[in-house]
LUMROMI-693802 format. One record per residue (C-alpha): residue in one letter; x, y, z; residue number from 1. Coordinates in pm, 1 decimal. Layout:
N
+---+----------+----------+----------+-----+
! r !        x !        y !        z !   k !
+---+----------+----------+----------+-----+
! A !        X !        Y !        Z ! NUM !
...
+---+----------+----------+----------+-----+
//
This chain:
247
+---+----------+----------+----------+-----+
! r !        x !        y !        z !   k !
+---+----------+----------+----------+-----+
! X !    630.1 !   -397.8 !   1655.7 !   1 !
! X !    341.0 !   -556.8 !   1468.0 !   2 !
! X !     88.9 !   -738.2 !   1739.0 !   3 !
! X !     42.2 !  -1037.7 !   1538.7 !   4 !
! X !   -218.7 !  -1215.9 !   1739.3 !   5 !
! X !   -405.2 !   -962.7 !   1561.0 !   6 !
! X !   -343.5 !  -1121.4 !   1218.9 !   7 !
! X !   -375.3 !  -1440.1 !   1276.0 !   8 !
! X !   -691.9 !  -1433.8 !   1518.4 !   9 !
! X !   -853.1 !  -1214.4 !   1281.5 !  10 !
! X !  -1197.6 !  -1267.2 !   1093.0 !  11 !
! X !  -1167.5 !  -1352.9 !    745.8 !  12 !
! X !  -1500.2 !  -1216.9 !    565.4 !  13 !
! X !  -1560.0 !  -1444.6 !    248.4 !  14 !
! X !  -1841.8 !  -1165.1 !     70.0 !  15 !
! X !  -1801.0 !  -1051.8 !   -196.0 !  16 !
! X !  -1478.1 !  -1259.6 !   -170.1 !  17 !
! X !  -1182.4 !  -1340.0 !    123.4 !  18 !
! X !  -1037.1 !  -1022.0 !    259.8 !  19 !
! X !  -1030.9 !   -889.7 !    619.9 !  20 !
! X !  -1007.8 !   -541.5 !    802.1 !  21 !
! X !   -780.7 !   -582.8 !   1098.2 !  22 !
! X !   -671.5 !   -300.9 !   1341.7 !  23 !
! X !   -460.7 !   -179.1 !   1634.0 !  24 !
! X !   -155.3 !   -349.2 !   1482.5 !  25 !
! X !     75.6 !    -96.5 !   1652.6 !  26 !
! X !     80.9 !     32.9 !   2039.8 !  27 !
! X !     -6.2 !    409.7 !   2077.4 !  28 !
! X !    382.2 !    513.8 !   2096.7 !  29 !
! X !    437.2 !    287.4 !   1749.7 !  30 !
! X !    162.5 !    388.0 !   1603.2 !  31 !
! X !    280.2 !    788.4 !   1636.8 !  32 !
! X !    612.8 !    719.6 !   1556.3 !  33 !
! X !    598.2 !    510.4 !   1252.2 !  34 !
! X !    351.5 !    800.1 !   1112.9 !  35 !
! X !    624.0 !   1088.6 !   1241.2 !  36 !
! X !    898.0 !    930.7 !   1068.3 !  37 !
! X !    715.5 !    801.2 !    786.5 !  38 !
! X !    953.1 !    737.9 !    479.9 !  39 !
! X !   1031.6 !   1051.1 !    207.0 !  40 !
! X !   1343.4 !    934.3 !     52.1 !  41 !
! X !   1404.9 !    682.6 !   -285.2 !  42 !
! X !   1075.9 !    725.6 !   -425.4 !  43 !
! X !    924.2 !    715.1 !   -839.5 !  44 !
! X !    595.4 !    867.7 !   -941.5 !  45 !
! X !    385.3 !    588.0 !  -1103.5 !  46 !
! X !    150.2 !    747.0 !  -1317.8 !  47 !
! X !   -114.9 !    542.1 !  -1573.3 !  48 !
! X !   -418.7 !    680.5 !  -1722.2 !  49 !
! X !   -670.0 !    471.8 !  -1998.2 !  50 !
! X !   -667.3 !    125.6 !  -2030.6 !  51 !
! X !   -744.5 !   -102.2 !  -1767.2 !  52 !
! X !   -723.9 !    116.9 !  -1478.1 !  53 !
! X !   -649.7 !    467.9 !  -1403.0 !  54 !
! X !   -344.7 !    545.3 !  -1140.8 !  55 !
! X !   -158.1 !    797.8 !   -971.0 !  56 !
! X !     57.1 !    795.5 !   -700.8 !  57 !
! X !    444.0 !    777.8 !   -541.8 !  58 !
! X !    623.5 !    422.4 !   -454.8 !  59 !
! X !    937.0 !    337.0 !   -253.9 !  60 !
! X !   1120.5 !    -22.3 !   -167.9 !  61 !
! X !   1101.6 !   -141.4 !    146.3 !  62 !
! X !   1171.7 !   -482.7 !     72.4 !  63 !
! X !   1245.3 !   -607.2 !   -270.5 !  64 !
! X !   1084.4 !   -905.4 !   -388.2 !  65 !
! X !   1242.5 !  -1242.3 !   -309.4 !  66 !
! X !   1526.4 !   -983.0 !    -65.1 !  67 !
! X !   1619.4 !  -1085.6 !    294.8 !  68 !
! X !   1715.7 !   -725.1 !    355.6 !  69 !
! X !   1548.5 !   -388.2 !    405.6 !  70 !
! X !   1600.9 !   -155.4 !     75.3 !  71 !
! X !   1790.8 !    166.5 !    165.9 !  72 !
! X !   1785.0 !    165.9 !    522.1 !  73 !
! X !   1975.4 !    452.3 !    563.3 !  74 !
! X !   1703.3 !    715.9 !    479.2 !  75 !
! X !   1482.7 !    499.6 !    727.0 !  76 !
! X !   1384.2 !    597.5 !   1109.0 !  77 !
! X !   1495.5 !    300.3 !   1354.5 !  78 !
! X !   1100.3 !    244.5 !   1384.2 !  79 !
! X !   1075.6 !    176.5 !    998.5 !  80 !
! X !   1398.3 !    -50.0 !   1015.1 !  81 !
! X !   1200.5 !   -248.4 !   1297.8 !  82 !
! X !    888.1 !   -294.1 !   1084.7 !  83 !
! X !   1073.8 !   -388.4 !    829.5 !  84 !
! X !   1212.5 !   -670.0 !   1044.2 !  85 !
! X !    895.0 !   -759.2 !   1115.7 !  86 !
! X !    795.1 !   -824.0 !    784.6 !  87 !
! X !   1110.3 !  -1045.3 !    701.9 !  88 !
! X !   1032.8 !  -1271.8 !   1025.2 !  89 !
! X !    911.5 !  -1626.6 !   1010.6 !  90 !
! X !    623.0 !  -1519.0 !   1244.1 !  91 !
! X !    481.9 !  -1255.3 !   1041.1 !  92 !
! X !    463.0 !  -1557.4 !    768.9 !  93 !
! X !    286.4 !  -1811.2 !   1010.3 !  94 !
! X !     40.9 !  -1528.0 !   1134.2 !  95 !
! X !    -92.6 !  -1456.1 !    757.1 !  96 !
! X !   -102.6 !  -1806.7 !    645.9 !  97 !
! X !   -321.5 !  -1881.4 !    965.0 !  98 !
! X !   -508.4 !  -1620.4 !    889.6 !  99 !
! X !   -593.0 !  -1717.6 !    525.7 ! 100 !
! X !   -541.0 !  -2083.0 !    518.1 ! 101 !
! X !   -264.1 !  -2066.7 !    278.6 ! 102 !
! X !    115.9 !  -2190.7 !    303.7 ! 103 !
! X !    285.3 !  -1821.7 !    305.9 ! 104 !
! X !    635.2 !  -1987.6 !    416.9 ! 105 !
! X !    807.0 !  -1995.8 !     73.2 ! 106 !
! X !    570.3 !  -1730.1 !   -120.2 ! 107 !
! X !    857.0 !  -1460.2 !   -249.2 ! 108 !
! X !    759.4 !  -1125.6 !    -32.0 ! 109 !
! X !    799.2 !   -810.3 !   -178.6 ! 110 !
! X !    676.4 !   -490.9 !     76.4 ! 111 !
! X !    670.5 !   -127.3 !    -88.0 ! 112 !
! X !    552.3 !    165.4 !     51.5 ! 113 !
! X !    299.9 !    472.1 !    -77.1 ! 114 !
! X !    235.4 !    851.9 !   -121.8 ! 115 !
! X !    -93.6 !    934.3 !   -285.3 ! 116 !
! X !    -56.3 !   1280.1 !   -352.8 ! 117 !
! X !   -357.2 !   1530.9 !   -412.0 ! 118 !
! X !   -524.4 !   1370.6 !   -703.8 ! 119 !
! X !   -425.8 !   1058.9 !   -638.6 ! 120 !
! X !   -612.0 !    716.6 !   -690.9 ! 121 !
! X !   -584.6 !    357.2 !   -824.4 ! 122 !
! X !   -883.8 !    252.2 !  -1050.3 ! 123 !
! X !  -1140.1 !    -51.6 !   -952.1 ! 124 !
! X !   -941.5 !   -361.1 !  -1021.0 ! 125 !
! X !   -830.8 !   -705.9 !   -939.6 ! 126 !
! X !   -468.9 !   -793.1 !   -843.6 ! 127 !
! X !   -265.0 !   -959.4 !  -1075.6 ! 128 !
! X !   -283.7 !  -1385.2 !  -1105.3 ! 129 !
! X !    138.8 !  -1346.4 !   -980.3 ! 130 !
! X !    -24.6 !  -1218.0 !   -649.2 ! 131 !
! X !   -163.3 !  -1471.8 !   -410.4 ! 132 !
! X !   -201.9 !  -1195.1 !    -68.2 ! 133 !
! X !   -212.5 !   -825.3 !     20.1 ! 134 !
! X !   -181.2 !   -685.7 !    354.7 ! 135 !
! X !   -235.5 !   -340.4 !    294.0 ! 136 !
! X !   -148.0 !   -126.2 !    590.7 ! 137 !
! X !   -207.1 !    273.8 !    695.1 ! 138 !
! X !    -20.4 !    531.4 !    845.5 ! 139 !
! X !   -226.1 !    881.1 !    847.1 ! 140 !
! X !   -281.9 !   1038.5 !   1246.7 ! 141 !
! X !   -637.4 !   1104.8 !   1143.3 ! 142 !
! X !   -802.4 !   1094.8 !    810.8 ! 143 !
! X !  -1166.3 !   1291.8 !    652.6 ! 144 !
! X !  -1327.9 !   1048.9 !    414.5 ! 145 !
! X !  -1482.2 !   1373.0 !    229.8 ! 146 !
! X !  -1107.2 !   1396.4 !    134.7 ! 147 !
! X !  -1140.9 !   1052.8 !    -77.8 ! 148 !
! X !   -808.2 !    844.7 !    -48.4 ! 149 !
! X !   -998.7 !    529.9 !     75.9 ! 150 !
! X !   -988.4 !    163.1 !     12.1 ! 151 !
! X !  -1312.9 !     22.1 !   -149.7 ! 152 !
! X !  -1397.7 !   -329.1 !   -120.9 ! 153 !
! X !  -1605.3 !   -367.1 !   -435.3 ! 154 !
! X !  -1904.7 !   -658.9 !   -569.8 ! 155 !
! X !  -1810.7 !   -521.1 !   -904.3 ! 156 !
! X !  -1548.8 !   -348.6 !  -1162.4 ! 157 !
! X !  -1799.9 !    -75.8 !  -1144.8 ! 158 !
! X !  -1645.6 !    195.6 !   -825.7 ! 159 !
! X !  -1969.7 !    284.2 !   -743.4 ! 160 !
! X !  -2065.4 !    -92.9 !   -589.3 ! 161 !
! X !  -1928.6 !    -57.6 !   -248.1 ! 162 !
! X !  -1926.7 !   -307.0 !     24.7 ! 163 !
! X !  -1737.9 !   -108.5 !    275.3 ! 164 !
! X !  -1455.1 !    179.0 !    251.7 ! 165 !
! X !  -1132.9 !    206.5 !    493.0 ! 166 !
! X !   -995.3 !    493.2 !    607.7 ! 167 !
! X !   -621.0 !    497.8 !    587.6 ! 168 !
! X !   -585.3 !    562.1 !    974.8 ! 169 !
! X !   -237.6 !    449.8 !   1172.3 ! 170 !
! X !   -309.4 !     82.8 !   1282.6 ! 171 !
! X !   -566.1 !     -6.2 !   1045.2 ! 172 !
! X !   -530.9 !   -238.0 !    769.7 ! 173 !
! X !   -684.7 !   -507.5 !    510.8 ! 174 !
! X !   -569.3 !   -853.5 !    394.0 ! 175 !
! X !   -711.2 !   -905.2 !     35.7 ! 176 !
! X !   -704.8 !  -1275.5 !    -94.2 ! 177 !
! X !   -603.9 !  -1258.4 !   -477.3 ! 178 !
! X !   -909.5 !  -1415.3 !   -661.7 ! 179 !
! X !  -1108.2 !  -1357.7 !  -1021.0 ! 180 !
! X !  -1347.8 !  -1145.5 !   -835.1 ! 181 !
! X !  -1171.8 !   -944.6 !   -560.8 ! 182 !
! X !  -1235.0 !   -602.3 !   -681.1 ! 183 !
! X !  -1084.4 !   -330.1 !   -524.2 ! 184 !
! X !   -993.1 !     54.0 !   -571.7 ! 185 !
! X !   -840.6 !    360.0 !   -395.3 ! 186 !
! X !  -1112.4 !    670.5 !   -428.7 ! 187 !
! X !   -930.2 !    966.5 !   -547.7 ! 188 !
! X !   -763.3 !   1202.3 !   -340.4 ! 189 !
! X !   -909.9 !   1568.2 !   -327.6 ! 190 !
! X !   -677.6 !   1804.1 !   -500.3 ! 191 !
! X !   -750.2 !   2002.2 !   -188.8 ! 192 !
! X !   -659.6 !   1759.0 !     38.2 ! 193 !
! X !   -378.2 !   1888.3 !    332.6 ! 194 !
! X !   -220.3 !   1567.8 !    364.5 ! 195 !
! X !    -40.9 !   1286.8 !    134.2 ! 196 !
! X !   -256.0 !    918.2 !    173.9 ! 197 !
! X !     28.9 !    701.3 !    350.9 ! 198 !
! X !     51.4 !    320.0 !    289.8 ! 199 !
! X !    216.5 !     13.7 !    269.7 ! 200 !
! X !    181.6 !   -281.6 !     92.8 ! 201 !
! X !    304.4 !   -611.8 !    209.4 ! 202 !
! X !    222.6 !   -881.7 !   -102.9 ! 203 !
! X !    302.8 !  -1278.1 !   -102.3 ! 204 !
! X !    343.0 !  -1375.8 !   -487.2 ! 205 !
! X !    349.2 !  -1733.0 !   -666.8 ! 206 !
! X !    696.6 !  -1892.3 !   -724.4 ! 207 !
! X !    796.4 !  -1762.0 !  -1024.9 ! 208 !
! X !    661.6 !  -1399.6 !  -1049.3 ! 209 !
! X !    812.3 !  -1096.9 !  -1130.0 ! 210 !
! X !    789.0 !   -753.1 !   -980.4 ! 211 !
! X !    584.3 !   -523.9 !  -1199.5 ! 212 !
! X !    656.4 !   -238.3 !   -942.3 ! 213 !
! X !   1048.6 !   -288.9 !  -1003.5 ! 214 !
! X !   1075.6 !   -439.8 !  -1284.8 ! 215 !
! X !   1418.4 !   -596.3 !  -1361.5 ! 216 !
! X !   1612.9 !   -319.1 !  -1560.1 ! 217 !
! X !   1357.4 !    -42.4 !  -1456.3 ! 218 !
! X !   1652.5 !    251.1 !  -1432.4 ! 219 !
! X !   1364.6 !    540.0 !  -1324.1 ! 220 !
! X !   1512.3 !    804.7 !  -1133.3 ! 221 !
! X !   1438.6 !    812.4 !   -718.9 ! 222 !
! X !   1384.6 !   1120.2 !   -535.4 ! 223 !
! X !   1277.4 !   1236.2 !   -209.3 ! 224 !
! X !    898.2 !   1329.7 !   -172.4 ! 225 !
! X !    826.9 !   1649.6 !    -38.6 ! 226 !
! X !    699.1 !   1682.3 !    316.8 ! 227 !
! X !    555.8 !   1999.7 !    295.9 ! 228 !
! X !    196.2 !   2087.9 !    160.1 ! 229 !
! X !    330.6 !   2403.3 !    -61.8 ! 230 !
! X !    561.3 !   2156.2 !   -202.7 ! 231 !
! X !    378.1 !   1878.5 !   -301.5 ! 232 !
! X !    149.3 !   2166.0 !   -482.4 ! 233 !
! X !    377.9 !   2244.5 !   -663.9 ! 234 !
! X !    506.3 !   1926.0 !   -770.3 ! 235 !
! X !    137.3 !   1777.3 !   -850.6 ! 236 !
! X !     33.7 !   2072.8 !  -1059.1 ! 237 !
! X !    372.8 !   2068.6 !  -1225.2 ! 238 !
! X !    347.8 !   1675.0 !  -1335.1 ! 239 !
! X !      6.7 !   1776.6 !  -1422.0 ! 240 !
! X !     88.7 !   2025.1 !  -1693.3 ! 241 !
! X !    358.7 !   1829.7 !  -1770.2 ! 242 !
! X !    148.1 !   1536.4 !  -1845.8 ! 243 !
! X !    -72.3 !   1767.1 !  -2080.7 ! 244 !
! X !    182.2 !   1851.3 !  -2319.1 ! 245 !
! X !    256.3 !   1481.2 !  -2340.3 ! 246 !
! X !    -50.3 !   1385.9 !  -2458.2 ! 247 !
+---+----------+----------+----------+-----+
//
């Protein structure tokens, strides 16, 4: 399903430090049915505000770190259980280590995938020394910047020194090599916006890392995310006030 000639023939940019925009990973037919049947089941709200970076938004397992099967396939479309195939592959491997340079055949793999709600974001920061590559991928029909909900690549912790911003439009998607300096940040969603930011993340981690999205232990109750715009209303301004009493 993924056209991986265009990972591993794609440009790798090396300012402000080694990331790359790559699109048209998916036909026209893929591309429409991968955002159709996009996934709503086993999800947690991951919620963090103060210290080192502010962040809001809804995950689900695809693939579990270190797993050679697909998390919960049963609440998954046939086109979901194919791209997660794809990500298991050797191939997939070879394309994004020729792509970066970097031996990706034995790096554990862990692929998770996103809901950014109204009000949604993830603060200017740098990935975690655990992760060595991100392939970051997108699965909104059509997307208004205005509505924020798009990846910054950034000189800078400050969110305001931009080098580019992606839309996260079906096909689209960005390969971030981990470094010291590869700043990056989701700009908040409106609390207006009509639609949920959809996304994947596909991450390659050192040997001996642990997942800090499931965390060994981490008994957090799943649910399904709502599809429908009155719906996620509701549940955003009721975590909201929720949240307020908390504090």
């Amino acid at each position: 399903m993924i056209d991986l000639s265009r990972i591993s023939q794609a440009h790798l940019e090396t300012e402000p430090y080694r990331w790359a925009f790559i699109d048209r990973l998916f036909s026209t037919r893929d591309a429409a049915a991968l955002t159709e049947t996009f996934p709503n089941d086993r999800f947690k709200r991951m919620s963090h505000y103060g210290g080192d970076k502010d962040s809001e938004y809804e995950s689900r397992a695809l693939v579990g770190m270190r797993e050679q099967f697909i998390s919960g396939p049963e609440g998954l479309s046939r086109h979901w259980k194919t791209l997660a195939d794809n990500f298991l592959s050797a191939d997939y491997r070879v394309a994004m280590s020729s792509l970066t340079g970097l031996d990706l055949s034995a790096a554990p793999l862990e692929v998770n995938v996103f809901h950014y709600p109204p009000g949604g974001l993830l603060g200017a920061h740098v990935d975690l020394r655990d992760k060595i590559v991100t392939h970051v991928l997108y699965f909104n029909r059509s997307w208004n910047n205005d509505d924020g909900g798009c990846l910054t690549i950034l000189r800078s912790s400050d969110p305001s020194d931009v080098v580019t911003t992606i839309a996260p439009v079906v096909g689209s998607s960005v390969v971030l090599v981990r470094s010291d300096n590869s700043w990056h940040a989701v700009t908040p969603v409106a609390t207006n916006c009509r639609l949920s930011r959809l996304s994947l993340t596909a991450t390659f981690y050192h040997r001996d890392a642990v997942s800090t999205m499931w965390t060994p232990g981490d008994t957090t109750a799943l649910h399904h995310y709502p599809k429908s715009r009155a719906e996620r209303w509701r549940r955003y301004f009721t975590t909201k006030v929720v949240d307020r009493f908390k504090r």
